[in-house]
mmCIF file as gemmi writes it, N, C-alpha and C atoms, coordinates in Angstrom:
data_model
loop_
_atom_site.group_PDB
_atom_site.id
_atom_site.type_symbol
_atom_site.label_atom_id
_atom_site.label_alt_id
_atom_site.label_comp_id
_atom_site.label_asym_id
_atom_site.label_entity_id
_atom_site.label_seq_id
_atom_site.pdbx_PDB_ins_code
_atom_site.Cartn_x
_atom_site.Cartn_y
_atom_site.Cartn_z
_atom_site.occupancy
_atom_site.B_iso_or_equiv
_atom_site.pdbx_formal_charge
_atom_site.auth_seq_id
_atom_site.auth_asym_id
_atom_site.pdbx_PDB_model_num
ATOM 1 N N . UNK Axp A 1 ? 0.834 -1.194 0 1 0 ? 1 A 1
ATOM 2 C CA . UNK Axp A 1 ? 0 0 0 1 0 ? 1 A 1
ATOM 3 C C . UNK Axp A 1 ? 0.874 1.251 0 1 0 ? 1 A 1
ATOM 4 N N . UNK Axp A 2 ? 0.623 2.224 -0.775 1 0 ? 2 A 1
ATOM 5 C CA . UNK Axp A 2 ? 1.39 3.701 -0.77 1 0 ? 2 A 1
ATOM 6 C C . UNK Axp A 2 ? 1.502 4.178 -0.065 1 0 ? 2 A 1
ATOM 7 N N . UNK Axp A 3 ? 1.685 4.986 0.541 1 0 ? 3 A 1
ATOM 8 C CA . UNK Axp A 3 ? 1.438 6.063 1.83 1 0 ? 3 A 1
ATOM 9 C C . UNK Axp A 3 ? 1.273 7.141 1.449 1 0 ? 3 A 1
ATOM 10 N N . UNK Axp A 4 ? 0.318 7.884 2.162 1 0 ? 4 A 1
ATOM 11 C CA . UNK Axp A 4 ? -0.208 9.28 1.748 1 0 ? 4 A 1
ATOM 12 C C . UNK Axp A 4 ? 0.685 10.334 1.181 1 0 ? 4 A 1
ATOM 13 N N . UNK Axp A 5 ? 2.291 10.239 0.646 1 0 ? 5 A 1
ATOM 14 C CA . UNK Axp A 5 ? 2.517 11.304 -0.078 1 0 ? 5 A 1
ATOM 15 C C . UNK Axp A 5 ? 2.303 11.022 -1.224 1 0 ? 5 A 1
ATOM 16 N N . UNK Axp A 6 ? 2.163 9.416 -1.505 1 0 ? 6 A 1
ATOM 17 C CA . UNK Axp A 6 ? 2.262 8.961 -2.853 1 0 ? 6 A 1
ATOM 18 C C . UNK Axp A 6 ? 1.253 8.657 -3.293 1 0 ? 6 A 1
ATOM 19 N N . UNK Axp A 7 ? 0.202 9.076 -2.461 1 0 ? 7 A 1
ATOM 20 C CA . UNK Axp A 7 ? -1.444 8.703 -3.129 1 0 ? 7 A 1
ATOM 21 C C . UNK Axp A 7 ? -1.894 9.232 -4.162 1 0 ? 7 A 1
ATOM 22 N N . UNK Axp A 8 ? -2.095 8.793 -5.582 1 0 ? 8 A 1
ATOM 23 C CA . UNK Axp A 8 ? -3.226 9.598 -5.645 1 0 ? 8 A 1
ATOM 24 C C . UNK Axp A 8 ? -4.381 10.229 -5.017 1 0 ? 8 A 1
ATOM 25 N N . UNK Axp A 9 ? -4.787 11.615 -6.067 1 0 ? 9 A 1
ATOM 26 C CA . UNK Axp A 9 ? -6.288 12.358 -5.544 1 0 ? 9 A 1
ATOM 27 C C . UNK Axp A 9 ? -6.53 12.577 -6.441 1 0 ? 9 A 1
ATOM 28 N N . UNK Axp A 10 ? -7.844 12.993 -6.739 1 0 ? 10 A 1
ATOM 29 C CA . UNK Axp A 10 ? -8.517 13.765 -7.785 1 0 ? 10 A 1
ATOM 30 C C . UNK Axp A 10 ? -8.518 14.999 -7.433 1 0 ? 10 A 1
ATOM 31 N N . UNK Axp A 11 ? -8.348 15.912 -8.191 1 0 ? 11 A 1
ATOM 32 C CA . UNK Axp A 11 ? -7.696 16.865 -8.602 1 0 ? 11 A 1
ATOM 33 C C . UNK Axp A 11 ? -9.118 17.559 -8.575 1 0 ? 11 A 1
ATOM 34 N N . UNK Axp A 12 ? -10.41 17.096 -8.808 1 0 ? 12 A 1
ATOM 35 C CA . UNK Axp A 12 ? -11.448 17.612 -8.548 1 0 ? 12 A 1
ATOM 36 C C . UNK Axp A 12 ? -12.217 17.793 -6.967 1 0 ? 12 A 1
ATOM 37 N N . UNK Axp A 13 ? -11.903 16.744 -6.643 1 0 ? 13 A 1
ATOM 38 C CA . UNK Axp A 13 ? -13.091 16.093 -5.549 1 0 ? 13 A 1
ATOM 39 C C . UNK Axp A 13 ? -12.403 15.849 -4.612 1 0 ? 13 A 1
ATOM 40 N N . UNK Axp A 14 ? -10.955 15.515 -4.446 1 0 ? 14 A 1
ATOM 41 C CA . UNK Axp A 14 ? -9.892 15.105 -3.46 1 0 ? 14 A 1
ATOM 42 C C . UNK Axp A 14 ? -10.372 13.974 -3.01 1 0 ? 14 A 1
ATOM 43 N N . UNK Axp A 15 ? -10.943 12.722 -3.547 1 0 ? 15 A 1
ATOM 44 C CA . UNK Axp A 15 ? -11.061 11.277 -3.937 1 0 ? 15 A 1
ATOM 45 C C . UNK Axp A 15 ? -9.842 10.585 -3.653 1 0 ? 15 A 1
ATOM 46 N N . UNK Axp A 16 ? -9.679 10.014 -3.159 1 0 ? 16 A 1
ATOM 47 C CA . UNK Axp A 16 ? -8.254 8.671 -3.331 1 0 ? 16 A 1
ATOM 48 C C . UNK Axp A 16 ? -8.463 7.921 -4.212 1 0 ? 16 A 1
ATOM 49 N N . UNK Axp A 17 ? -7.617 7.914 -5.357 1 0 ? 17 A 1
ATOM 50 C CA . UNK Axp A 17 ? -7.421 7.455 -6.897 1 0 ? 17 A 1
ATOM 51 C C . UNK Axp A 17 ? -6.578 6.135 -6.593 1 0 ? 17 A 1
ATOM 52 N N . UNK Axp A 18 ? -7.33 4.877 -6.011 1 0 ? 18 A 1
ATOM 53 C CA . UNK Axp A 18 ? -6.506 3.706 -5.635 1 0 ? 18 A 1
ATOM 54 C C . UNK Axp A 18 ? -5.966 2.765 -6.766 1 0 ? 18 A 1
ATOM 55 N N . UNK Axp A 19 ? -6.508 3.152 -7.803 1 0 ? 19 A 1
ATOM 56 C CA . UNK Axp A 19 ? -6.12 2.103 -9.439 1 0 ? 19 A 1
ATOM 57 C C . UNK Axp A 19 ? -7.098 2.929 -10.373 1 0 ? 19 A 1
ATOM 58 N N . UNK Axp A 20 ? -6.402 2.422 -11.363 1 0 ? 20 A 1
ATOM 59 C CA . UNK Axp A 20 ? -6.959 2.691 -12.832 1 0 ? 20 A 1
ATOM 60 C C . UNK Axp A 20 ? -8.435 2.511 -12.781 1 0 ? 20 A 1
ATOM 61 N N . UNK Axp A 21 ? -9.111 1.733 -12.756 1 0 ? 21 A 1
ATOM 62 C CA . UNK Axp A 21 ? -10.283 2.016 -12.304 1 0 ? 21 A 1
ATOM 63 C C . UNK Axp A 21 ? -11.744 2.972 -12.229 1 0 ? 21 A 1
ATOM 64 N N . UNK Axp A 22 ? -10.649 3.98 -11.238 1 0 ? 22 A 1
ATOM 65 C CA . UNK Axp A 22 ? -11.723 5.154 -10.418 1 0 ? 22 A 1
ATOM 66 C C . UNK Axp A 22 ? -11.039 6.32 -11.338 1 0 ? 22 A 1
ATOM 67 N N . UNK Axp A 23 ? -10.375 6.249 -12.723 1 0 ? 23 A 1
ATOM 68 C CA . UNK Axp A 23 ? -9.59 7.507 -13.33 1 0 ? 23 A 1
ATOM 69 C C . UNK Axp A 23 ? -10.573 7.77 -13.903 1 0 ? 23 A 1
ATOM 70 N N . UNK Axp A 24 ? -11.011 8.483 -14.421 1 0 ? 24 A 1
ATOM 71 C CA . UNK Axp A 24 ? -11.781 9.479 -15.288 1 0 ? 24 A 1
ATOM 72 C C . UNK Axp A 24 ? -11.391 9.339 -16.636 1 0 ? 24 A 1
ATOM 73 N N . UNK Axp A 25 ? -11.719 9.296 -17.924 1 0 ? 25 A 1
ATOM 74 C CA . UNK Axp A 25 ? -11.837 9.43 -19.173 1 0 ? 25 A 1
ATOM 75 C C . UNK Axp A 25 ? -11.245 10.701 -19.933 1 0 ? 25 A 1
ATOM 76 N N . UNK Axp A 26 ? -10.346 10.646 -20.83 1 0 ? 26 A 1
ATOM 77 C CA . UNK Axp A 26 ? -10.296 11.549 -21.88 1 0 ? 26 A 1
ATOM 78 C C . UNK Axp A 26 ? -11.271 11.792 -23.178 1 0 ? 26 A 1
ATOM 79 N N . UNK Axp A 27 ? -11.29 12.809 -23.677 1 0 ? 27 A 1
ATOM 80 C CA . UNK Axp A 27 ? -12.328 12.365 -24.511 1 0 ? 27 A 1
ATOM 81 C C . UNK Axp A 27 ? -11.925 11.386 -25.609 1 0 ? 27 A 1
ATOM 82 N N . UNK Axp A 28 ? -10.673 10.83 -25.784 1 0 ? 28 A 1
ATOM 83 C CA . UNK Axp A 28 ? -10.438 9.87 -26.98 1 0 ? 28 A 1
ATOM 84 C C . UNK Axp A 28 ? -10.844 8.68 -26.197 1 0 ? 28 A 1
ATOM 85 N N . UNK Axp A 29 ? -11.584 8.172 -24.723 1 0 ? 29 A 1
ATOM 86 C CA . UNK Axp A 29 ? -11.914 7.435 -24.267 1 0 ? 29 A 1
ATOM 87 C C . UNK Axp A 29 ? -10.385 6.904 -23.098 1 0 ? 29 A 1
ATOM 88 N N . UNK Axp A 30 ? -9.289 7.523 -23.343 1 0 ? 30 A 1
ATOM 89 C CA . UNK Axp A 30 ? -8.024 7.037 -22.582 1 0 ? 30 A 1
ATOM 90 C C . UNK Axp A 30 ? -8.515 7.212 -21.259 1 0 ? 30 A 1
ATOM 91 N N . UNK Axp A 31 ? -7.808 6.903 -20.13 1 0 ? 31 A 1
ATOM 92 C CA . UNK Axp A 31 ? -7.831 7.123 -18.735 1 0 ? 31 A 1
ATOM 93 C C . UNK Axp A 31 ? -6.813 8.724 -18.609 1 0 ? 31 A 1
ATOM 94 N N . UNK Axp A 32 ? -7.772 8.775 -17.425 1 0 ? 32 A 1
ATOM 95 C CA . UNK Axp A 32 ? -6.886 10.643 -16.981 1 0 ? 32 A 1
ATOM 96 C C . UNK Axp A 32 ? -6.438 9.948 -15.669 1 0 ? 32 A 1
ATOM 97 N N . UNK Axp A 33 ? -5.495 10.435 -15.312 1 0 ? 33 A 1
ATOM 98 C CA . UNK Axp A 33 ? -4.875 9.812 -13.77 1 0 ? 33 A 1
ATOM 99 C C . UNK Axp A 33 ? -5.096 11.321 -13.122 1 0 ? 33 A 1
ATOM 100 N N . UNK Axp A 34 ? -5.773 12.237 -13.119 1 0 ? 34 A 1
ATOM 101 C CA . UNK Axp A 34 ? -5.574 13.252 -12.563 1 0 ? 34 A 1
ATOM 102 C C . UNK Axp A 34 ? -7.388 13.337 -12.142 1 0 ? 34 A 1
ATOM 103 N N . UNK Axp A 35 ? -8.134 13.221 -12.224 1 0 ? 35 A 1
ATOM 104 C CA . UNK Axp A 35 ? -9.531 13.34 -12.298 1 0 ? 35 A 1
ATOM 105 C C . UNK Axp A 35 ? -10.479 12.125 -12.05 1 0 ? 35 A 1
ATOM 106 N N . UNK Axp A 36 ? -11.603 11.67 -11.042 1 0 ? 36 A 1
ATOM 107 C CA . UNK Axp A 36 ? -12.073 10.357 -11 1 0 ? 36 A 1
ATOM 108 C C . UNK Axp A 36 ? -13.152 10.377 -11.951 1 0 ? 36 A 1
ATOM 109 N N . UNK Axp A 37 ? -13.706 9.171 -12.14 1 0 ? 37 A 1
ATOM 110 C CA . UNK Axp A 37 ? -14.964 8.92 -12.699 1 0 ? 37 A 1
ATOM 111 C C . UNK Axp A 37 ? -15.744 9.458 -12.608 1 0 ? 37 A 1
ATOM 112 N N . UNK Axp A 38 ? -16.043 10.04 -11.046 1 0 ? 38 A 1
ATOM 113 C CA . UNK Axp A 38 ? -17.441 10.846 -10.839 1 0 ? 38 A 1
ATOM 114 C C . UNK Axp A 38 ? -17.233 12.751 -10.935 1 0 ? 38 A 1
ATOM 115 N N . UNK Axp A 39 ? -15.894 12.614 -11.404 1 0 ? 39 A 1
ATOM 116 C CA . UNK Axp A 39 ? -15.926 13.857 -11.778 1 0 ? 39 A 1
ATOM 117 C C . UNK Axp A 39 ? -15.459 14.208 -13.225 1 0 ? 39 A 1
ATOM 118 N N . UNK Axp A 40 ? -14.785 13.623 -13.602 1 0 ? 40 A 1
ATOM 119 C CA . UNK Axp A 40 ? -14.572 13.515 -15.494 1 0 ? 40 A 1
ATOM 120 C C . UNK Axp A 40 ? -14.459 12.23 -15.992 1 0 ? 40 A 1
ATOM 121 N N . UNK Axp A 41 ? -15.292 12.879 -17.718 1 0 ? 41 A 1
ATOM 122 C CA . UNK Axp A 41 ? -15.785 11.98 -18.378 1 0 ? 41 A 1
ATOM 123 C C . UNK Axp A 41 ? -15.949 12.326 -19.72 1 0 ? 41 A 1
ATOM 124 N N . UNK Axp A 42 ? -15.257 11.407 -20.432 1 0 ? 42 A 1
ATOM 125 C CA . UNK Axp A 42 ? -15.374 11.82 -22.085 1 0 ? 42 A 1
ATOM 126 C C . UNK Axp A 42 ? -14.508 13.141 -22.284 1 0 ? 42 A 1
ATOM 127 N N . UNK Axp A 43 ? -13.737 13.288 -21.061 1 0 ? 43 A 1
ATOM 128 C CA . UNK Axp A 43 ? -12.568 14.73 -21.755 1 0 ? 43 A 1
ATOM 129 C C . UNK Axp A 43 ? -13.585 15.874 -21.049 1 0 ? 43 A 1
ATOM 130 N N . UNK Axp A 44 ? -14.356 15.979 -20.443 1 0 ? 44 A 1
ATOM 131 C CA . UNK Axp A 44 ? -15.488 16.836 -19.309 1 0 ? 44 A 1
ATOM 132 C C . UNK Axp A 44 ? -15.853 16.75 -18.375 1 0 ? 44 A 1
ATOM 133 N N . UNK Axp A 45 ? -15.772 17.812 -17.49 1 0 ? 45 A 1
ATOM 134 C CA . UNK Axp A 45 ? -16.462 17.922 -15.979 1 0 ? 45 A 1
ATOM 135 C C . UNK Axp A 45 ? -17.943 16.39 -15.695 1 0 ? 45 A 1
ATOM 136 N N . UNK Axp A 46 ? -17.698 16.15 -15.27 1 0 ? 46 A 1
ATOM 137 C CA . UNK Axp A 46 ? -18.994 16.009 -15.307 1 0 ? 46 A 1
ATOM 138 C C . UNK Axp A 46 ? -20.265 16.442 -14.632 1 0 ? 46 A 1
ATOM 139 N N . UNK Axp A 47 ? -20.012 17.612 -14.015 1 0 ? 47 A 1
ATOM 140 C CA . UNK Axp A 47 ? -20.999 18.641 -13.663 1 0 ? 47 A 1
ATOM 141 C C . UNK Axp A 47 ? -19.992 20.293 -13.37 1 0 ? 47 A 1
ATOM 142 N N . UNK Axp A 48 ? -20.952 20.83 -13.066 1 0 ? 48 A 1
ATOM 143 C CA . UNK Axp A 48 ? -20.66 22.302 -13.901 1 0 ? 48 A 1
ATOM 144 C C . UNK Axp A 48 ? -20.902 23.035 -12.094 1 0 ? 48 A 1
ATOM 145 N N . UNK Axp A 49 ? -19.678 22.992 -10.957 1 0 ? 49 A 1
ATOM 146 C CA . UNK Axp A 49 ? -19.893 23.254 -10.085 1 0 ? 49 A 1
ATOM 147 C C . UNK Axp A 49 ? -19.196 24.415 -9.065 1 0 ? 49 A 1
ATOM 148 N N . UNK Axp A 50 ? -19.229 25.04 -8.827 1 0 ? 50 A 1
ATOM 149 C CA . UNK Axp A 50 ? -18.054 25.708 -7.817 1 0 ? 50 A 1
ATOM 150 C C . UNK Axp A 50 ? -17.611 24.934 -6.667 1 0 ? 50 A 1
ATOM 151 N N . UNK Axp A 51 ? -16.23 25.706 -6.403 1 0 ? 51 A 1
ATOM 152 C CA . UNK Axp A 51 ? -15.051 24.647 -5.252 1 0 ? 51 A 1
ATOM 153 C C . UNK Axp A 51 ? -16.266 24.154 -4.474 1 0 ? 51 A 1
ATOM 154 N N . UNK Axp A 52 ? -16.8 25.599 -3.631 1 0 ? 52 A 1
ATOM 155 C CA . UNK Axp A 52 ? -17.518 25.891 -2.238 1 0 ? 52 A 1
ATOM 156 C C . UNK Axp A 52 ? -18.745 24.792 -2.437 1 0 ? 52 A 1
ATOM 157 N N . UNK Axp A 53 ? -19.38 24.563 -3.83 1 0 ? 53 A 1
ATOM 158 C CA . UNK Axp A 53 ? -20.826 23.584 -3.783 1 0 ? 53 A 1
ATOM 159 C C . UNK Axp A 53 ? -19.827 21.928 -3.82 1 0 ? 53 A 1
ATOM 160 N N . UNK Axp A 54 ? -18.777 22.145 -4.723 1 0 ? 54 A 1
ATOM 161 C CA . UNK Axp A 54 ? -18.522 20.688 -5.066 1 0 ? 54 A 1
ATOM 162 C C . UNK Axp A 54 ? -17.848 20.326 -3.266 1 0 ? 54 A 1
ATOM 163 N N . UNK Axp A 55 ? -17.119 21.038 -2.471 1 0 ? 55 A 1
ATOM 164 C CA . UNK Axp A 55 ? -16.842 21.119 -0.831 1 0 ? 55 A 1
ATOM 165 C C . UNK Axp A 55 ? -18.519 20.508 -0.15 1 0 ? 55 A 1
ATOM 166 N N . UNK Axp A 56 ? -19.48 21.456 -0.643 1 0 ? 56 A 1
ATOM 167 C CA . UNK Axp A 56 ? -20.603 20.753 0.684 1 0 ? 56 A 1
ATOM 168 C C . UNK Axp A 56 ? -21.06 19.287 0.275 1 0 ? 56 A 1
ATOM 169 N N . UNK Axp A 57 ? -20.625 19.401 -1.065 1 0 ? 57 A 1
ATOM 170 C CA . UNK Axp A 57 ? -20.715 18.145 -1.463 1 0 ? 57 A 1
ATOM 171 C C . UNK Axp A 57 ? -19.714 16.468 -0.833 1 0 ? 57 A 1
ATOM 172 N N . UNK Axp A 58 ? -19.042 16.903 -1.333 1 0 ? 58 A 1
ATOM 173 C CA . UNK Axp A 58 ? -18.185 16.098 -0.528 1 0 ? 58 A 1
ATOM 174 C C . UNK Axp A 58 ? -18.268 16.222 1.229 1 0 ? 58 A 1
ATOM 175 N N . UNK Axp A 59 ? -18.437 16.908 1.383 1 0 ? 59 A 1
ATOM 176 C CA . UNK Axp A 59 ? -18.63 16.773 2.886 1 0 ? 59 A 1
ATOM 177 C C . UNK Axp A 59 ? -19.364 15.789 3.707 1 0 ? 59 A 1
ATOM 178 N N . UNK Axp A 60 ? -20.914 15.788 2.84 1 0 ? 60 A 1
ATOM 179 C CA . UNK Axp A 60 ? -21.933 14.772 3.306 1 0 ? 60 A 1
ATOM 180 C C . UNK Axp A 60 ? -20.735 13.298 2.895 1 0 ? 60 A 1
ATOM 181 N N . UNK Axp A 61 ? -20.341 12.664 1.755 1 0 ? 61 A 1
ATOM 182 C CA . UNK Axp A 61 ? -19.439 11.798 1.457 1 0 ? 61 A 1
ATOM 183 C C . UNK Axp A 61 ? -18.608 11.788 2.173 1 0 ? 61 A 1
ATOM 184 N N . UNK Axp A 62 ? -17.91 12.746 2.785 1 0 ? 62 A 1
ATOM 185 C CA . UNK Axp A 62 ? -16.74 12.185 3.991 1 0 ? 62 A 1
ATOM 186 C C . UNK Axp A 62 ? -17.603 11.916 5.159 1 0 ? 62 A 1
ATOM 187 N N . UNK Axp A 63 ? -18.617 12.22 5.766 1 0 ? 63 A 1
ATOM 188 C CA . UNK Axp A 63 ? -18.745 12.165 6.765 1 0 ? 63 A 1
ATOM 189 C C . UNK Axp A 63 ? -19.252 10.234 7.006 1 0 ? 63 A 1
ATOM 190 N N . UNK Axp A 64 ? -20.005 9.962 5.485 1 0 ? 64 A 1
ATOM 191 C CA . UNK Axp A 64 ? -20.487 8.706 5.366 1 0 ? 64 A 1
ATOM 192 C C . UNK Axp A 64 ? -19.524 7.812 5.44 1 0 ? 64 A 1
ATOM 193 N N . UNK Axp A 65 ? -18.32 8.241 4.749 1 0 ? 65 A 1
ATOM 194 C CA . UNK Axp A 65 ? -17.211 6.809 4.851 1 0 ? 65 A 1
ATOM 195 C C . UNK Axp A 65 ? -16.504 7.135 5.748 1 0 ? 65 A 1
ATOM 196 N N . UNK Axp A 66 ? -16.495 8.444 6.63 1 0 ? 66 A 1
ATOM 197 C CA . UNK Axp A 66 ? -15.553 8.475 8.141 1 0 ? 66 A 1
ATOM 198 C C . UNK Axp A 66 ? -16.444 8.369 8.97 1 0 ? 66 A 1
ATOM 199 N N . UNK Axp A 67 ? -17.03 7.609 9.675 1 0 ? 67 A 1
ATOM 200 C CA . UNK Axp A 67 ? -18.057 8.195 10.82 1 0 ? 67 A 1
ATOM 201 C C . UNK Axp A 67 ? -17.43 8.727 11.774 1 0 ? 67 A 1
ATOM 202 N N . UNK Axp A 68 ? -16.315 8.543 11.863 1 0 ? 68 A 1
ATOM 203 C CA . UNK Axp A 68 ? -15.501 9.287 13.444 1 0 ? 68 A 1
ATOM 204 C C . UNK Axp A 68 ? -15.191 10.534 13.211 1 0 ? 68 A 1
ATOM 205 N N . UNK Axp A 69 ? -15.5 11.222 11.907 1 0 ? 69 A 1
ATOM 206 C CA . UNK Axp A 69 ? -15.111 12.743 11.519 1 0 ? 69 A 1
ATOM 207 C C . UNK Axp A 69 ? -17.07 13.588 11.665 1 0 ? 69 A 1
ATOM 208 N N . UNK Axp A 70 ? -16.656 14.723 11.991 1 0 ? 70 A 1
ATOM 209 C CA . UNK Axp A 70 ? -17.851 15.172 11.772 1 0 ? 70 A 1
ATOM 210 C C . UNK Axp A 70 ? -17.86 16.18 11.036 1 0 ? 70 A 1
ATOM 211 N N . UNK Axp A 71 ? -18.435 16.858 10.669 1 0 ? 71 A 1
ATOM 212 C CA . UNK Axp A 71 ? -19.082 17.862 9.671 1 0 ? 71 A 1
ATOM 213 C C . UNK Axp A 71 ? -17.609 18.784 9.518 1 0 ? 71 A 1
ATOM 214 N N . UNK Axp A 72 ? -17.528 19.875 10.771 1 0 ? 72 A 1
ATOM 215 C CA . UNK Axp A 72 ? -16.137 20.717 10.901 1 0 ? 72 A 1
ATOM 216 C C . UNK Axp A 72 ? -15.421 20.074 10.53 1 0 ? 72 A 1
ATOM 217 N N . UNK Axp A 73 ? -14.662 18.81 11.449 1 0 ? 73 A 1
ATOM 218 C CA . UNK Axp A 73 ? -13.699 18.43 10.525 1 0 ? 73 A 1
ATOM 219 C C . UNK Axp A 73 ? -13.49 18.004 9.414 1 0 ? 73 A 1
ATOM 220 N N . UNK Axp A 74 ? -14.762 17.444 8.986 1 0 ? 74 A 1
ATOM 221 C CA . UNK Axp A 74 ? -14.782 17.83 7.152 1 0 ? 74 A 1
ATOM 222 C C . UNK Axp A 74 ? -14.655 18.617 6.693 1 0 ? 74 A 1
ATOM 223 N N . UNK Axp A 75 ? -15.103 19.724 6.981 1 0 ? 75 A 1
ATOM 224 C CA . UNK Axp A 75 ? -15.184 21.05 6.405 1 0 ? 75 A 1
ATOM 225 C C . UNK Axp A 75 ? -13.739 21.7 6.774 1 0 ? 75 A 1
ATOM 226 N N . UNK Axp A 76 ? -12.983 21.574 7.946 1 0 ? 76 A 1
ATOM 227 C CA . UNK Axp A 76 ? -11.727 22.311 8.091 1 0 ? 76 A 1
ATOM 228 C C . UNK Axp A 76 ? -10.869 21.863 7.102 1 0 ? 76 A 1
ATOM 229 N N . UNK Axp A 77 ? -10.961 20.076 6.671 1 0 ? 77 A 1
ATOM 230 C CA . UNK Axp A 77 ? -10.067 19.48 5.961 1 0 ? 77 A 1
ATOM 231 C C . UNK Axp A 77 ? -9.847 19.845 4.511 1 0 ? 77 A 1
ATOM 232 N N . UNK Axp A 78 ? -11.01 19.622 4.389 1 0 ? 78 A 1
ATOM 233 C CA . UNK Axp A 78 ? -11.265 20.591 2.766 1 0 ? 78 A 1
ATOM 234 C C . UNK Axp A 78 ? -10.9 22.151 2.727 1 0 ? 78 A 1
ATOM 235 N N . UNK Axp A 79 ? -10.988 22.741 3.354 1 0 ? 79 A 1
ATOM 236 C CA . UNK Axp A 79 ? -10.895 24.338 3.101 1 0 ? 79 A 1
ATOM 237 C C . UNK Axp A 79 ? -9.74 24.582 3.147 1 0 ? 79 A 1
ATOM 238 N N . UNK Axp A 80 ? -8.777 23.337 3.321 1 0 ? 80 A 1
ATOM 239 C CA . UNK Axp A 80 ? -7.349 23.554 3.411 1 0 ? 80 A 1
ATOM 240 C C . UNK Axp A 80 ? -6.972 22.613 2.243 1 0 ? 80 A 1
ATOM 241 N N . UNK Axp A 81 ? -7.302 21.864 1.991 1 0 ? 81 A 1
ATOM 242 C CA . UNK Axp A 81 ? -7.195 21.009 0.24 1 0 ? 81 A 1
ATOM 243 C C . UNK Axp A 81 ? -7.496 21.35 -0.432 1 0 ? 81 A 1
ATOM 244 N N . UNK Axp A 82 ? -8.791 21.497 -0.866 1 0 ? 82 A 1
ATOM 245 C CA . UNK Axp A 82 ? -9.421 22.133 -2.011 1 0 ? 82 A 1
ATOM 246 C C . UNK Axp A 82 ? -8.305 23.469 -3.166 1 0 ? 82 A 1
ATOM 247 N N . UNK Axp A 83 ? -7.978 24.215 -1.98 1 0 ? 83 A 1
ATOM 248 C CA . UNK Axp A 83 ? -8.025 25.14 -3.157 1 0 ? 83 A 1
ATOM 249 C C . UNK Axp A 83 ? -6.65 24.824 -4.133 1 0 ? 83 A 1
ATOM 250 N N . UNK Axp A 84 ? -5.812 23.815 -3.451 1 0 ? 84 A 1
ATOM 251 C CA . UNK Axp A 84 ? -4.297 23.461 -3.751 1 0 ? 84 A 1
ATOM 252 C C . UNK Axp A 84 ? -4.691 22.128 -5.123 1 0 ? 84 A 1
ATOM 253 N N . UNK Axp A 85 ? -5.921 22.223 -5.233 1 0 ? 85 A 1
ATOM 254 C CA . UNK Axp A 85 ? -6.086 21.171 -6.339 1 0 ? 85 A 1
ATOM 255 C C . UNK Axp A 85 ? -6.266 21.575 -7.192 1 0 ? 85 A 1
ATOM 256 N N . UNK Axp A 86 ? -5.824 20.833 -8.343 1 0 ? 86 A 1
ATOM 257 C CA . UNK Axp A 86 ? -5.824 21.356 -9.91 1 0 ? 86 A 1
ATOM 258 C C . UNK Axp A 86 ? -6.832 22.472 -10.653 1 0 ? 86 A 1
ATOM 259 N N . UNK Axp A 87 ? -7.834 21.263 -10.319 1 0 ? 87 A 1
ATOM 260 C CA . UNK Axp A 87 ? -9.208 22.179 -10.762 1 0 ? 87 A 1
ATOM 261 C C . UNK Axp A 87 ? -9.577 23.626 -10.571 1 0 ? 87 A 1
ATOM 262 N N . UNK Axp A 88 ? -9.53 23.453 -8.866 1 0 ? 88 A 1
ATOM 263 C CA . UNK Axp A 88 ? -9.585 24.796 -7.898 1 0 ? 88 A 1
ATOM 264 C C . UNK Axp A 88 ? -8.642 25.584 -7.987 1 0 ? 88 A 1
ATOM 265 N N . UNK Axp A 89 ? -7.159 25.777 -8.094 1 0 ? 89 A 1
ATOM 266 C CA . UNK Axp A 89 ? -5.968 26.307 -7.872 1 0 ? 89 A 1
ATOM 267 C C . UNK Axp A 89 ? -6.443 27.94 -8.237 1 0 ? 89 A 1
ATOM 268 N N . UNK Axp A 90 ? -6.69 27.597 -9.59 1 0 ? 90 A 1
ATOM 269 C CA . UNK Axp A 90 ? -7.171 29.229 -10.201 1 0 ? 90 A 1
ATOM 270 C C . UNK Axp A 90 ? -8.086 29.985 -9.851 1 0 ? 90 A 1
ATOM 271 N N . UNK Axp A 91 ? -8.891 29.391 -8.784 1 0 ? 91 A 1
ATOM 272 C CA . UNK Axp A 91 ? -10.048 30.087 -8.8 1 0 ? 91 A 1
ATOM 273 C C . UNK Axp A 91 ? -9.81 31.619 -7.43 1 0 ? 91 A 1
């Protein structure tokens, strides 16, 4: 197993990118290693979102697969990731 410097993330969603798999699509149909499934597809977003909505989003999702984290610390964790990711960087 990797250890967290060497993990992949998605660059959208801050997802753990564990294999080929969960990569996201180019539009020539290739794999993107930078982007998951549920966020690109066919070479596109696959929804049309800001950091702050695609954040409350994920939030409810961390809290489901961490139960020992709660809301804040979802929310502190992200507001300190998010913006260092690809997608977000520019915004």
């Amino acid at each position: 197993m990797e250890n967290f410097e060497n993990q992949k993330f998605c660059q959208s969603c801050a997802m753990p990118m564990d294999g080929s798999e969960v990569y996201g699509t180019n539009a020539d149909g290739s794999k993107n290693d930078e982007y998951c499934i549920y966020c690109f597809k066919d070479g596109e977003f696959t929804s049309d979102m800001s950091m702050d909505e695609m954040m409350n989003f994920c939030i409810e999702k961390m809290v489901e697969v961490h139960p020992e984290m709660d809301r804040d610390e979802a929310s502190s964790m992200m507001n300190e990731v998010f913006p260092k990711l690809k997608r977000w960087a520019n915004d």
